[in-house]
C-alpha positions as CSV (number, residue, x, y, z in Angstrom):
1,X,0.0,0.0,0.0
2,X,1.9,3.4,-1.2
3,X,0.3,5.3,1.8
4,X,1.1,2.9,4.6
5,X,3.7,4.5,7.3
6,X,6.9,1.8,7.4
7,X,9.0,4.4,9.8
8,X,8.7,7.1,11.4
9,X,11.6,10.0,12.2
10,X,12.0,11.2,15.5
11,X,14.1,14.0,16.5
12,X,14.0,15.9,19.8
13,X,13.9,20.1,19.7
14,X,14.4,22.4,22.2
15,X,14.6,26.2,21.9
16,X,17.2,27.8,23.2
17,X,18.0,31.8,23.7
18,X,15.7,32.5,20.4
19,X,16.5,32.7,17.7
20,X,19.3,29.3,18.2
21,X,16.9,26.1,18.3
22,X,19.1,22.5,19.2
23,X,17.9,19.8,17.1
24,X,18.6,16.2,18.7
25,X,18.9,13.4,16.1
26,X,16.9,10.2,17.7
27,X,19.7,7.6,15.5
28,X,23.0,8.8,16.6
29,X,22.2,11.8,19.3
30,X,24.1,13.9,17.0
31,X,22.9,17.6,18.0
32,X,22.4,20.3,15.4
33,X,22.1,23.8,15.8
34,X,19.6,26.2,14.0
35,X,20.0,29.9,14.3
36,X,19.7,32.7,11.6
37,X,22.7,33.4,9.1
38,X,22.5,37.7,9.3
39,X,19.9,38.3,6.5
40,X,17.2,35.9,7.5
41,X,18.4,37.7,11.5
42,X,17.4,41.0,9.8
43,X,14.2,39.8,8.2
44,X,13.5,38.6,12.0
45,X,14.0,42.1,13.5
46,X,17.3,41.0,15.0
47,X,19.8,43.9,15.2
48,X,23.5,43.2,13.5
49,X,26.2,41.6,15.5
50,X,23.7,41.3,18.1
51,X,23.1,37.1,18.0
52,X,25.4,34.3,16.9
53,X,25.1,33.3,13.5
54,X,24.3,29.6,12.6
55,X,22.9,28.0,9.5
56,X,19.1,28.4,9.3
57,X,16.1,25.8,9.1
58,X,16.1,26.8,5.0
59,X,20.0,26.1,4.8
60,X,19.5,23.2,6.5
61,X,16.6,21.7,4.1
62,X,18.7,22.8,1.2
63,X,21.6,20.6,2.4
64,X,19.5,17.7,2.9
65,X,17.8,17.8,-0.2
66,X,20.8,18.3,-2.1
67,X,22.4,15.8,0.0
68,X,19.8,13.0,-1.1
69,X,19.8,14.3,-4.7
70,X,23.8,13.7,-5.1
71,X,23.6,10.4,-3.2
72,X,20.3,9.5,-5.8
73,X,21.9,10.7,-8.9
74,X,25.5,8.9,-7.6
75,X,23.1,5.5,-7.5
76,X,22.0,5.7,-10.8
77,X,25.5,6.5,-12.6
78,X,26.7,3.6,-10.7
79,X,23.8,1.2,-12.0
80,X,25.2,2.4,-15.5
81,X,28.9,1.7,-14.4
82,X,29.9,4.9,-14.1
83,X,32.2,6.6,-11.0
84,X,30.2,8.6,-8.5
85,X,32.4,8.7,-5.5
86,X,35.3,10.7,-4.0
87,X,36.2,13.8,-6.7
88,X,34.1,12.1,-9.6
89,X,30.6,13.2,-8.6
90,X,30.6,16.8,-6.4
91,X,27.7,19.6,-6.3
92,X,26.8,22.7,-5.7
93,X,23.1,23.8,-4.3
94,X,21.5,26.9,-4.4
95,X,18.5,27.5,-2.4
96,X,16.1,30.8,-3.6
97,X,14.2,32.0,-1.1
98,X,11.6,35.1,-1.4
99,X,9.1,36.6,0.7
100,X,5.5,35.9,0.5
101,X,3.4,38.6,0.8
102,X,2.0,38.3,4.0
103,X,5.7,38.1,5.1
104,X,7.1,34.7,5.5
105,X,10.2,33.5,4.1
106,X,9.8,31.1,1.8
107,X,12.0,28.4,0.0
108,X,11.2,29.0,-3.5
109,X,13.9,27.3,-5.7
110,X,16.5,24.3,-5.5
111,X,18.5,24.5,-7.8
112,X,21.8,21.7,-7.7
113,X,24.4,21.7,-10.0
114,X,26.1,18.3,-10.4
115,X,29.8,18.2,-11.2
116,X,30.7,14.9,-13.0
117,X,34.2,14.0,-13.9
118,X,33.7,11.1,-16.6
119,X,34.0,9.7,-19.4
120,X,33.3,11.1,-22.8
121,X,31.4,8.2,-23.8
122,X,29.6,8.2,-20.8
123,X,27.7,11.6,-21.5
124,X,24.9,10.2,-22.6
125,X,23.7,7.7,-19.8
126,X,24.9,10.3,-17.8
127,X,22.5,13.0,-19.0
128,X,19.8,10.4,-18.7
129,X,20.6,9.7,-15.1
130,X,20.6,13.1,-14.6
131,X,16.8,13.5,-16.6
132,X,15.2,10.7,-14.3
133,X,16.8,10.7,-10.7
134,X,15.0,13.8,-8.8
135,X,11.9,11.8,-9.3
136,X,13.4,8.4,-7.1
137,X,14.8,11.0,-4.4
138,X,12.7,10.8,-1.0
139,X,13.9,14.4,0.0
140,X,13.4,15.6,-4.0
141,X,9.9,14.1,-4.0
142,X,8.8,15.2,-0.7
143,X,9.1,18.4,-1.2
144,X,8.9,19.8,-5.2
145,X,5.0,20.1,-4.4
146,X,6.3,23.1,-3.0
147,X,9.7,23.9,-3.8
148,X,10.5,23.7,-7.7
149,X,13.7,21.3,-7.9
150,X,16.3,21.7,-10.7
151,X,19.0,19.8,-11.3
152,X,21.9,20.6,-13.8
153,X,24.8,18.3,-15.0
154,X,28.2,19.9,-15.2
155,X,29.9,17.2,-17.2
156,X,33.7,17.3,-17.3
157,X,35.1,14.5,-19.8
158,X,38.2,13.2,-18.7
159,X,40.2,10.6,-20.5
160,X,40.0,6.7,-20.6
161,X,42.2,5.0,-17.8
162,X,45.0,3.1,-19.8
163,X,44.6,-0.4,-19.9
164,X,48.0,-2.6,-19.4
């Protein structure tokens, strides 16, 4: 049944001197810190300088859908034999955020640039990887009801290892 609950994530929050909210990961008891990096401070009526700066709740979902994304795409270049580890397979992701009018920040736009170190005969597959792997990402698919995802291939051919 494509509805039925098989886990559920639990992770334990507590807020701190606002804006910094801990984050408690349930699996390893790995804390992470939320805050406000200076403009998203200023948009909350925070005065400069005057509270730490730590990655906010949007940097963090665009590092975790970006994070699934790479590790999706890196599965599917590796069905098609292709390298996706270490130096071979790196991104970059960009998150656009705008205000909505009534005044909440919203996450508009991810947009992840792939940098692939292949191949030249590989291009192909990996361009079809790249056409077909947002959709089998958890994080991807969770959210592009209401975040647009966009994923771009860099693709950097490199020459054929020498065979002895």
């Amino acid at each position: 049944m494509a509805d039925e609950t098989i886990h559920h994530v639990h992770v334990h929050l507590t807020r701190e001197q606002p804006p910094i909210r801990k984050a408690v990961m349930q699996m390893t008891g790995t804390p992470v810190t939320f805050g406000v990096p200076g403009w998203q401070g200023e948009h909350y009526g925070f005065e400069p300088g005057t509270v730490e700066e730590h990655p906010g709740t949007l940097d963090y979902l665009v590092a975790s859908v970006a994070g699934c994304l790479i590790g999706t795409f890196g599965g599917t270049l590796k069905a098609r034999g292709i390298t996706a580890s270490g130096d071979a397979l790196t991104c970059d992701a960009d998150g656009e955020v705008v205000v909505d009018p009534d005044g909440v920040l919203r996450l508009r736009k991810i947009i992840v640039t792939y940098h692939l170190k292949a191949e030249e005969e590989q291009r192909a597959a990996a361009e079809r990887c790249n056409s077909i792997h947002a959709h089998h990402c958890p994080n991807a698919r969770s959210v592009a009801a209401a975040i647009e995802i966009v994923t771009e291939l860099d693709f950097q051919p490199v020459q054929a290892a020498a065979t002895a």
